[in-house]
N, CA, C and O atoms as a Tripos MOL2 file, in Angstrom:
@<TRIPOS>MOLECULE
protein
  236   235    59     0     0
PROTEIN
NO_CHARGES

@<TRIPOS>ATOM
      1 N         -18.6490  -15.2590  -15.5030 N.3       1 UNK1
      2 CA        -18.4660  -14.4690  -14.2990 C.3       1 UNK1
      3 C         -18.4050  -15.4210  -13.1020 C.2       1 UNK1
      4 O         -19.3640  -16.1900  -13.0420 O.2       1 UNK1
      5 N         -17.5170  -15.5350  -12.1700 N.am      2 UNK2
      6 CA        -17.4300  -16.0980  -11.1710 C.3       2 UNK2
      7 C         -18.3160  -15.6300   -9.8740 C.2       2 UNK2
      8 O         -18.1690  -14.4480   -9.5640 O.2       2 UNK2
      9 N         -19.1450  -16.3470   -9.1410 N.am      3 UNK3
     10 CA        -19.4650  -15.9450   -8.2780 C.3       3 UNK3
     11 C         -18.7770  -15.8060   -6.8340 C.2       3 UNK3
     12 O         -17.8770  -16.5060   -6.3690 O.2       3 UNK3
     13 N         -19.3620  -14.8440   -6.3160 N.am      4 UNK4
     14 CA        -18.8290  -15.2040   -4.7420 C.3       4 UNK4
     15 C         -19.2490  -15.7670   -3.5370 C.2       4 UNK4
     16 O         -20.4060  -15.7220   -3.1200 O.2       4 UNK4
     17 N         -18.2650  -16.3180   -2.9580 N.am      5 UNK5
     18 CA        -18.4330  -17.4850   -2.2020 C.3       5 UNK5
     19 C         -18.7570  -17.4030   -1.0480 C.2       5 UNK5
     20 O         -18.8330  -18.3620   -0.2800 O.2       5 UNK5
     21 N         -19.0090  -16.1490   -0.7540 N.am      6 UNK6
     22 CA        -19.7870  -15.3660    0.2090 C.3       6 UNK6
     23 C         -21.1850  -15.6090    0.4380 C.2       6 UNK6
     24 O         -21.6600  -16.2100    1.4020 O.2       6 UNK6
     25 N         -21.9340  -14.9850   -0.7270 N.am      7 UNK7
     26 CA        -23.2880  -15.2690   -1.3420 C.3       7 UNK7
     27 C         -23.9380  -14.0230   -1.9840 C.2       7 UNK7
     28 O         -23.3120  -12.9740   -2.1390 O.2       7 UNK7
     29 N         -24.9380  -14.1540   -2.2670 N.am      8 UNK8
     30 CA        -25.6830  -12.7170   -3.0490 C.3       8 UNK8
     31 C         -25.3530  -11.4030   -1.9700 C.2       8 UNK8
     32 O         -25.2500  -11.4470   -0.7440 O.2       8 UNK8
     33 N         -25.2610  -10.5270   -2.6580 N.am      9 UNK9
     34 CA        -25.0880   -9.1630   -1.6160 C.3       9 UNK9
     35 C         -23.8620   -8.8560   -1.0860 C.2       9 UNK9
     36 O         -23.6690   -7.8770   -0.3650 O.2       9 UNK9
     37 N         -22.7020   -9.9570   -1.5370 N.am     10 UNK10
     38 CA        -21.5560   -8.8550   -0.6650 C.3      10 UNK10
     39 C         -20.6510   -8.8790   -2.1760 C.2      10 UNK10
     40 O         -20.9630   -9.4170   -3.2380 O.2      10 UNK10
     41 N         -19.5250   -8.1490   -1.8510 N.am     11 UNK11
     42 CA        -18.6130   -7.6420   -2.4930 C.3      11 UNK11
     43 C         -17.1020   -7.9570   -1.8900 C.2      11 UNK11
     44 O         -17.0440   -7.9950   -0.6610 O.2      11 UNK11
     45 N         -15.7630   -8.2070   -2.6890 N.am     12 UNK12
     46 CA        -14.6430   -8.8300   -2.7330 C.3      12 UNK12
     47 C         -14.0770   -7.4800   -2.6010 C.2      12 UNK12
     48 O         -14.5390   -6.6900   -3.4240 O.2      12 UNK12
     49 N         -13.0850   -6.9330   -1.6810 N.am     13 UNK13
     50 CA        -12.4130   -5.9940   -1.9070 C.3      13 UNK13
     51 C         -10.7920   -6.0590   -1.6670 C.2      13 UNK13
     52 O         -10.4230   -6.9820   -0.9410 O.2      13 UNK13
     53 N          -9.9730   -5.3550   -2.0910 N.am     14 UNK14
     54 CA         -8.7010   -6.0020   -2.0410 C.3      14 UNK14
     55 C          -7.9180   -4.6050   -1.8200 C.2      14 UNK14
     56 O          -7.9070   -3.7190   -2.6740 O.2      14 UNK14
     57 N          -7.2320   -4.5110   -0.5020 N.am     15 UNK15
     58 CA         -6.2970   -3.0100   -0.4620 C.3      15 UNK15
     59 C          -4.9120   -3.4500   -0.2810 C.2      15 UNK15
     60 O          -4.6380   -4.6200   -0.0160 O.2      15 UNK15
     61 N          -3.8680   -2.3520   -0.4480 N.am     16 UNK16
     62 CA         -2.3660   -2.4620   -0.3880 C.3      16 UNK16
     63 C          -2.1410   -1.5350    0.3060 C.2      16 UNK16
     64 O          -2.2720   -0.3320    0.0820 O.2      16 UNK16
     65 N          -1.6060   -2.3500    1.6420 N.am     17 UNK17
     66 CA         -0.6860   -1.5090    2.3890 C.3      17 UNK17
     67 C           0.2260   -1.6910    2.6360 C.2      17 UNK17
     68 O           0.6670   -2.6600    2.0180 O.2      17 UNK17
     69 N           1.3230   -0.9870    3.7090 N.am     18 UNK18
     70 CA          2.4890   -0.9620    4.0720 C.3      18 UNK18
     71 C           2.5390   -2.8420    4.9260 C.2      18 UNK18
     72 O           1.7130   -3.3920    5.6550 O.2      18 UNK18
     73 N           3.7050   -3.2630    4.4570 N.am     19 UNK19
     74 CA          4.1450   -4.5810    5.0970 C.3      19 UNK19
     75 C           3.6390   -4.5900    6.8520 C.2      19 UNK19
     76 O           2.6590   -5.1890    7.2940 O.2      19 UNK19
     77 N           4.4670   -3.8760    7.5230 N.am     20 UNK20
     78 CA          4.1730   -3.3290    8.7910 C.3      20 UNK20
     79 C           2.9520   -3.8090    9.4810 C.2      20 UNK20
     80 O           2.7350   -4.6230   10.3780 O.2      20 UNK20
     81 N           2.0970   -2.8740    8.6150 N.am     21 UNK21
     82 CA          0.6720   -2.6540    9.2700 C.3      21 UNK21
     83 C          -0.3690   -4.0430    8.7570 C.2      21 UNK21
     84 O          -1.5380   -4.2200    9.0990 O.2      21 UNK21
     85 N           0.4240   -4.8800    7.8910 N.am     22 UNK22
     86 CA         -0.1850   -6.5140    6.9840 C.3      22 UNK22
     87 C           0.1510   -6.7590    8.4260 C.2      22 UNK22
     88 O          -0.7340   -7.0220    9.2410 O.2      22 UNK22
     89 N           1.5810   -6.6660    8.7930 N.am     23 UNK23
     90 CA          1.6630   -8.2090    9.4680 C.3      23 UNK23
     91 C           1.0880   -7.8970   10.9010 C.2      23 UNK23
     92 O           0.6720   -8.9070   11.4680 O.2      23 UNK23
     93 N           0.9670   -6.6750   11.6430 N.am     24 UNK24
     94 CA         -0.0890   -6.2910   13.0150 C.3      24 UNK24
     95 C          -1.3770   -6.5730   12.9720 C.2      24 UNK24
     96 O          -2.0600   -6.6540   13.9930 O.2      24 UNK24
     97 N          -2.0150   -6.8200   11.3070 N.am     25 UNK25
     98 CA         -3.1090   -7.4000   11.4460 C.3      25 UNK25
     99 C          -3.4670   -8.7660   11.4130 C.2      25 UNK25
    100 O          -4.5200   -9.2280   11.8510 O.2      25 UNK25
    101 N          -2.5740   -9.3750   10.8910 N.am     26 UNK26
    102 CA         -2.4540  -10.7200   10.7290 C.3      26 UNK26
    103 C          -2.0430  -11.5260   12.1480 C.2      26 UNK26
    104 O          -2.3690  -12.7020   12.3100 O.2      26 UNK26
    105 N          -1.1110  -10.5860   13.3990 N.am     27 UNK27
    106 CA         -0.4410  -11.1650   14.2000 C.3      27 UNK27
    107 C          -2.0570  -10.7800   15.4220 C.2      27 UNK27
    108 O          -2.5570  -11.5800   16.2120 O.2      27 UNK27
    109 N          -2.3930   -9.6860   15.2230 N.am     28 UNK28
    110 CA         -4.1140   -9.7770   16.1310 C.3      28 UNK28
    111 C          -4.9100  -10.5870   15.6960 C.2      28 UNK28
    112 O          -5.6230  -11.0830   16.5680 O.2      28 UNK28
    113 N          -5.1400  -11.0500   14.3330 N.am     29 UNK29
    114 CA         -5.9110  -12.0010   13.7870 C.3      29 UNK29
    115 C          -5.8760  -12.9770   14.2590 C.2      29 UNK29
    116 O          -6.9110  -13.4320   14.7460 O.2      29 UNK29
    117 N          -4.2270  -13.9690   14.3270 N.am     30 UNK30
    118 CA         -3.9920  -15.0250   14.6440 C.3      30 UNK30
    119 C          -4.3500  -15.3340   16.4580 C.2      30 UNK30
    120 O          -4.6790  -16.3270   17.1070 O.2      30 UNK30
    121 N          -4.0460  -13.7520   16.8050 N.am     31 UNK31
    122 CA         -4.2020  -14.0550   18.7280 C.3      31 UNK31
    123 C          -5.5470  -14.1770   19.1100 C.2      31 UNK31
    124 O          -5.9740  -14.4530   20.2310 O.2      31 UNK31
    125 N          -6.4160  -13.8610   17.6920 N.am     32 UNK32
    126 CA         -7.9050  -14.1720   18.4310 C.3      32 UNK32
    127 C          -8.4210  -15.5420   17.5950 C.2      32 UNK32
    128 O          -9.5090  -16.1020   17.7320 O.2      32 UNK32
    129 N          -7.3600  -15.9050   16.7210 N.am     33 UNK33
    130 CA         -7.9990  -17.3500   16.0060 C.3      33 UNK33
    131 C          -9.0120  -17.2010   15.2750 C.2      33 UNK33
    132 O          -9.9650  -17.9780   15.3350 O.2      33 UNK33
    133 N          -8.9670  -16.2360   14.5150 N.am     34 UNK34
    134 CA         -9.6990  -15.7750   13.0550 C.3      34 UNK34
    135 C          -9.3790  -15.3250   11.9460 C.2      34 UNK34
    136 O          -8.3470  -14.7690   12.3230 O.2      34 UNK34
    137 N          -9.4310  -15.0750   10.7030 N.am     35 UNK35
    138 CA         -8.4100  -14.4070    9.6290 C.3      35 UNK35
    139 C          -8.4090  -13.3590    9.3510 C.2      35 UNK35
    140 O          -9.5520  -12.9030    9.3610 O.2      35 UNK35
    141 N          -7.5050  -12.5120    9.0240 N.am     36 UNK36
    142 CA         -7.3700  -11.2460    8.7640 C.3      36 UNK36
    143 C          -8.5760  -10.6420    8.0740 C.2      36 UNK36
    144 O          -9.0950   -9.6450    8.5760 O.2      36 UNK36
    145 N          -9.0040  -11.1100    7.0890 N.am     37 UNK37
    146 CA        -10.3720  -10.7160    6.3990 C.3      37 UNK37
    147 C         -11.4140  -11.0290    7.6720 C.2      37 UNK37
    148 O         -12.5520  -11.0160    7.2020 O.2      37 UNK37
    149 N         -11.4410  -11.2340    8.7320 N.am     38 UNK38
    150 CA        -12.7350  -11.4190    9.4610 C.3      38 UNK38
    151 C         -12.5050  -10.5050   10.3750 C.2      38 UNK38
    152 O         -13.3780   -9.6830   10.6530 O.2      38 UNK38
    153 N         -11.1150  -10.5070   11.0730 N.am     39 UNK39
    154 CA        -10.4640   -9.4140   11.9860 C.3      39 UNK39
    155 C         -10.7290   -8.0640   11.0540 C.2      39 UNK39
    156 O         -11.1270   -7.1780   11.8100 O.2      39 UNK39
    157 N         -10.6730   -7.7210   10.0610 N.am     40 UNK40
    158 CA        -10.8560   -6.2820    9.7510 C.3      40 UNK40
    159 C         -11.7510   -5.9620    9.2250 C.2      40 UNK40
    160 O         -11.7830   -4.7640    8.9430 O.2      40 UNK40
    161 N         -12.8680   -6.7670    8.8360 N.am     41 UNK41
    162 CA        -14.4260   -7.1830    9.3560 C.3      41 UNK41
    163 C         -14.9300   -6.1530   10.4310 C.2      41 UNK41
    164 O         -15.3330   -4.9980   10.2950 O.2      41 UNK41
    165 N         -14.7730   -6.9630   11.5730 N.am     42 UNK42
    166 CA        -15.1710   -6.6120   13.3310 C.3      42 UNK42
    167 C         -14.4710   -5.1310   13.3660 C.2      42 UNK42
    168 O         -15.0420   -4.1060   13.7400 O.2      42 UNK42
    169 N         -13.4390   -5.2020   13.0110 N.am     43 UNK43
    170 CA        -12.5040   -3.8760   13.5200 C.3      43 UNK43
    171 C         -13.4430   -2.6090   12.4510 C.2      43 UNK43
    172 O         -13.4680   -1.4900   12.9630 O.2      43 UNK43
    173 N         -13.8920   -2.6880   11.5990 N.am     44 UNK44
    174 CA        -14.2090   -1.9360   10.6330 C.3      44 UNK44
    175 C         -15.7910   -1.6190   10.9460 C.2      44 UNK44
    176 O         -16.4210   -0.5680   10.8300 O.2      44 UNK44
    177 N         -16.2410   -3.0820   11.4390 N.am     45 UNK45
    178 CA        -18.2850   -2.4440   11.4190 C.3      45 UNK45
    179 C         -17.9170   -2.2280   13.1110 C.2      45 UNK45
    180 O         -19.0170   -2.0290   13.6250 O.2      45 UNK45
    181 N         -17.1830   -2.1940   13.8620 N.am     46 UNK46
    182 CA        -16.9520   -1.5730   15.1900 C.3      46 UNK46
    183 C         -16.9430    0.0370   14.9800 C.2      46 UNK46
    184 O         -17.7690    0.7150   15.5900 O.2      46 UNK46
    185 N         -16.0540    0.6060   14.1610 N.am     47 UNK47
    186 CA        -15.7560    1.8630   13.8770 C.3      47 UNK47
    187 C         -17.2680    2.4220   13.0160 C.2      47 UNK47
    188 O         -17.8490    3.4880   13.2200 O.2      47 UNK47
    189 N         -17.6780    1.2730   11.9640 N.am     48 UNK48
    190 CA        -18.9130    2.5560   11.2760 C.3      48 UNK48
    191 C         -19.7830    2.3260   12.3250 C.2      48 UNK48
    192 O         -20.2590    3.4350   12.5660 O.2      48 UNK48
    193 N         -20.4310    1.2340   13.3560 N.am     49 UNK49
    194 CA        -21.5260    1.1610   14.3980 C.3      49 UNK49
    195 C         -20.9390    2.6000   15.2000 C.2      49 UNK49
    196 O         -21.7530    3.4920   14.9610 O.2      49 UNK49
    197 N         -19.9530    3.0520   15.9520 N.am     50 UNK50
    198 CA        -19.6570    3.8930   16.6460 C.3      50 UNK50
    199 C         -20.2770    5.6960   15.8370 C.2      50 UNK50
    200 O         -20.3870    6.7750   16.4190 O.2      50 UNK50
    201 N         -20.5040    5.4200   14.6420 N.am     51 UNK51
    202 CA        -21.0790    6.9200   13.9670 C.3      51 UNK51
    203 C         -19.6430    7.5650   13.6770 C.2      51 UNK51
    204 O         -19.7050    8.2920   12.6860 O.2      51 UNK51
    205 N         -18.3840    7.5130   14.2430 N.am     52 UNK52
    206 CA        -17.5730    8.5970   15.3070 C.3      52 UNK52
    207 C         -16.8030    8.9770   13.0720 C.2      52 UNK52
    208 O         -16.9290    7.9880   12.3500 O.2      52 UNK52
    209 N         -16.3060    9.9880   12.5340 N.am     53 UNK53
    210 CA        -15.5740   10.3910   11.5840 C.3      53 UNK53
    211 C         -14.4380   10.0090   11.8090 C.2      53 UNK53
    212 O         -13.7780    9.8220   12.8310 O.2      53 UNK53
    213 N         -14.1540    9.8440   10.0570 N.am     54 UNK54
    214 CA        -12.6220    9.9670    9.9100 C.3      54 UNK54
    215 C         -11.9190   10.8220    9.6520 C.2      54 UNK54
    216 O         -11.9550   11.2450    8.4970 O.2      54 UNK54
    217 N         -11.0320   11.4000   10.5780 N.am     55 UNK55
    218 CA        -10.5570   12.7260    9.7880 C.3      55 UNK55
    219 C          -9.0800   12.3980    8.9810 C.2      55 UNK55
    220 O          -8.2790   11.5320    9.3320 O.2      55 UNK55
    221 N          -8.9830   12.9890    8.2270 N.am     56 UNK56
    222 CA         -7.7680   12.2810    7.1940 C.3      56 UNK56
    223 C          -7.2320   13.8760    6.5770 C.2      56 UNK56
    224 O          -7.9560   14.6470    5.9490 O.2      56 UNK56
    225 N          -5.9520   14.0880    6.8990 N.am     57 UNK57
    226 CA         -5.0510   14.2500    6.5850 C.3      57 UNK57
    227 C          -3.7550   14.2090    6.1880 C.2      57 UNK57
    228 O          -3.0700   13.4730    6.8990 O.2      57 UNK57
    229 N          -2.9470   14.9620    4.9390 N.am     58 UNK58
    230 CA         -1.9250   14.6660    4.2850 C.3      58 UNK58
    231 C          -1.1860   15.2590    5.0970 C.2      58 UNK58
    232 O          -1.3550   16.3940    5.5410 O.2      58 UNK58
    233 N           0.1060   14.1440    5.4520 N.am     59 UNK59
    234 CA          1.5480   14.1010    5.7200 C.3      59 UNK59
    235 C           2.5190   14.5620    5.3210 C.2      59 UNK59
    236 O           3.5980   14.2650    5.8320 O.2      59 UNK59
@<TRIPOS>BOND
     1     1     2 1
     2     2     3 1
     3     3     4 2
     4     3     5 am
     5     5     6 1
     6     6     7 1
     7     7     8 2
     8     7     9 am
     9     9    10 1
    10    10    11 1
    11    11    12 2
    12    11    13 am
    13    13    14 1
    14    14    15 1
    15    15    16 2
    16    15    17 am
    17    17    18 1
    18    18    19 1
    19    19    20 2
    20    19    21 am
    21    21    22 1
    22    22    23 1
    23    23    24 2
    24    23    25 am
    25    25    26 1
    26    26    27 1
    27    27    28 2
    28    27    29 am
    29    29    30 1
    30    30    31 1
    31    31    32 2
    32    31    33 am
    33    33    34 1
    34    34    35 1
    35    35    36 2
    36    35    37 am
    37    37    38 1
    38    38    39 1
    39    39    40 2
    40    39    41 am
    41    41    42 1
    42    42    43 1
    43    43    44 2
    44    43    45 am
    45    45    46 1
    46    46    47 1
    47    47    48 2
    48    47    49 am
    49    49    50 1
    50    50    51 1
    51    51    52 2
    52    51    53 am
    53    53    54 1
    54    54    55 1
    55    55    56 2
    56    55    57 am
    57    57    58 1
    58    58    59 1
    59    59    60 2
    60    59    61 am
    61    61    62 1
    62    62    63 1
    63    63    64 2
    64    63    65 am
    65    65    66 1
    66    66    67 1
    67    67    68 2
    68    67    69 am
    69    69    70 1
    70    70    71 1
    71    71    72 2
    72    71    73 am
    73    73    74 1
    74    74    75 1
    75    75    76 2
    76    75    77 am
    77    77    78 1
    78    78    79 1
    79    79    80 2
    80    79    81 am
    81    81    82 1
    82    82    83 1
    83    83    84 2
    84    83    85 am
    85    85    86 1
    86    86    87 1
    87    87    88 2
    88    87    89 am
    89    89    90 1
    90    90    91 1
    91    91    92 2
    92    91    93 am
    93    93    94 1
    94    94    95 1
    95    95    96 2
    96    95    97 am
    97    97    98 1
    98    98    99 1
    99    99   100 2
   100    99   101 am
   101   101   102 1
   102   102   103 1
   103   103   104 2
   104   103   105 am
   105   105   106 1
   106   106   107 1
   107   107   108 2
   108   107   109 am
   109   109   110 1
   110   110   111 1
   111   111   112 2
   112   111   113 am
   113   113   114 1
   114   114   115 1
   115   115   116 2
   116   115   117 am
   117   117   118 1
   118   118   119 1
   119   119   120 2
   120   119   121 am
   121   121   122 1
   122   122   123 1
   123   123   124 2
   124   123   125 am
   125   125   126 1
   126   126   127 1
   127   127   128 2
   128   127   129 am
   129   129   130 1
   130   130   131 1
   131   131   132 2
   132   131   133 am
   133   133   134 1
   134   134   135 1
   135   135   136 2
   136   135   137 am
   137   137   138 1
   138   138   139 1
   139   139   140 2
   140   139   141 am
   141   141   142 1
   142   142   143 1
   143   143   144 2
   144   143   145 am
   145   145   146 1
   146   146   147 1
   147   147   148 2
   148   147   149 am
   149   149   150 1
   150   150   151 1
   151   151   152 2
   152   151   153 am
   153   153   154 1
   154   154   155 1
   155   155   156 2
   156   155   157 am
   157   157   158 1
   158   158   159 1
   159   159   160 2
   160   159   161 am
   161   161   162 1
   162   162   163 1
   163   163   164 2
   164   163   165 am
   165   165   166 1
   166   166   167 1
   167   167   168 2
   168   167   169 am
   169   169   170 1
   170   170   171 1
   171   171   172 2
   172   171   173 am
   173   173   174 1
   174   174   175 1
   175   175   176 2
   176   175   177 am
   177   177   178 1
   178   178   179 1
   179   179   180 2
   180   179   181 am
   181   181   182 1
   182   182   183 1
   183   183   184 2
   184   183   185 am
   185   185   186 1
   186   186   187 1
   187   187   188 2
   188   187   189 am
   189   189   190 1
   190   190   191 1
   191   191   192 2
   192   191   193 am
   193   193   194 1
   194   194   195 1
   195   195   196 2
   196   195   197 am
   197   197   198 1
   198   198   199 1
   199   199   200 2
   200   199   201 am
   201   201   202 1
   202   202   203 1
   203   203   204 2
   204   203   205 am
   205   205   206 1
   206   206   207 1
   207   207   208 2
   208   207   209 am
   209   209   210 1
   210   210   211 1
   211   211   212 2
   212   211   213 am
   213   213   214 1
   214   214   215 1
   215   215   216 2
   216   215   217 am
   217   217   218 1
   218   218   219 1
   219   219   220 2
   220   219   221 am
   221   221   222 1
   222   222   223 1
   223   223   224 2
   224   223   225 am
   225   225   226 1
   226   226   227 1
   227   227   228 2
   228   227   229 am
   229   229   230 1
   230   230   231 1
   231   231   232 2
   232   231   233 am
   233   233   234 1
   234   234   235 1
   235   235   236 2
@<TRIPOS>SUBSTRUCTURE
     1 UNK1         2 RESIDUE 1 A UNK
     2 UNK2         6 RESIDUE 1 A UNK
     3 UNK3        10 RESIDUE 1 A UNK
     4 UNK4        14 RESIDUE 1 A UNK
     5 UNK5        18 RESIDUE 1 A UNK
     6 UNK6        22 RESIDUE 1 A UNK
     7 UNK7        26 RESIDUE 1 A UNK
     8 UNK8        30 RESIDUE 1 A UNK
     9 UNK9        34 RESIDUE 1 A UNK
    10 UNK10       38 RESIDUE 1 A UNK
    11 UNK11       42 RESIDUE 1 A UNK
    12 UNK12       46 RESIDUE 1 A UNK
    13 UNK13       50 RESIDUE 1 A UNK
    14 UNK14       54 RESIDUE 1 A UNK
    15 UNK15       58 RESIDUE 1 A UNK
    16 UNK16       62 RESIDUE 1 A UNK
    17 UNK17       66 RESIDUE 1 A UNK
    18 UNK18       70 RESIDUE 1 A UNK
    19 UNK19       74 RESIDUE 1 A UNK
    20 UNK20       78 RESIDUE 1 A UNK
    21 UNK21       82 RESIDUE 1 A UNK
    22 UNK22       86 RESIDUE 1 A UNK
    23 UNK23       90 RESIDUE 1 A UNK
    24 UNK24       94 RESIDUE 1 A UNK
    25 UNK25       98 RESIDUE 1 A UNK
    26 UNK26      102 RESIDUE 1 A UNK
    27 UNK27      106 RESIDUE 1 A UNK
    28 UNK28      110 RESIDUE 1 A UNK
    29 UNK29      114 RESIDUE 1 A UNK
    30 UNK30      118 RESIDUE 1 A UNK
    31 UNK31      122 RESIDUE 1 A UNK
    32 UNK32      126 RESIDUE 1 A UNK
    33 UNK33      130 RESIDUE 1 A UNK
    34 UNK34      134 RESIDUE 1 A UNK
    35 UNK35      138 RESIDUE 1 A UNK
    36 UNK36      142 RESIDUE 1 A UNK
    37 UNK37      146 RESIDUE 1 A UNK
    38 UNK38      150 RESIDUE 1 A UNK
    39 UNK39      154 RESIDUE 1 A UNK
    40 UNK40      158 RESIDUE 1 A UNK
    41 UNK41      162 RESIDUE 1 A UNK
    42 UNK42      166 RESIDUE 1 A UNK
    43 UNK43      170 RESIDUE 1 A UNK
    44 UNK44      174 RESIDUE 1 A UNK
    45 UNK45      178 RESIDUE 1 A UNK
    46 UNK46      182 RESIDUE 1 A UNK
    47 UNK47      186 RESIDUE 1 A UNK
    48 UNK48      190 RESIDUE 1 A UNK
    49 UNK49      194 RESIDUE 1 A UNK
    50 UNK50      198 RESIDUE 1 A UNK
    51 UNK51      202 RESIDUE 1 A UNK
    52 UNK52      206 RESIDUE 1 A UNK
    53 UNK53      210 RESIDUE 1 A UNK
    54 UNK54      214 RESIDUE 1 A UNK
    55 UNK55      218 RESIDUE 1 A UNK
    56 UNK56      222 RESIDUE 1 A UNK
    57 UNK57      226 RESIDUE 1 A UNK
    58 UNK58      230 RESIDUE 1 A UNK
    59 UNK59      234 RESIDUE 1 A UNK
């Protein structure tokens, strides 16, 4: 089993999205000089610290 290089306690997760919305995160990533995995990091414990729901509906 490989460990992660993280350290004890976190977890590797891996999603697929639309090209589009890769490269808007990658192009905010780069304007703040951090990597996409760290940019959607911040962007993500910003949204669960806020409490606020997701509401999700089909298109």
């Amino acid at each position: 089993m490989a460990t992660n290089p993280i350290g004890k306690g976190t977890k590797t997760i891996g999603i697929n999205m639309q090209a589009k919305m890769a490269q808007e995160l990658s192009k905010r990533a780069e304007s703040m000089h951090i990597s996409v995995s760290k940019y959607c990091k911040l962007i993500l414990q910003e949204w669960i610290d806020s409490g606020k729901k997701l509401n999700l509906a089909e298109k």
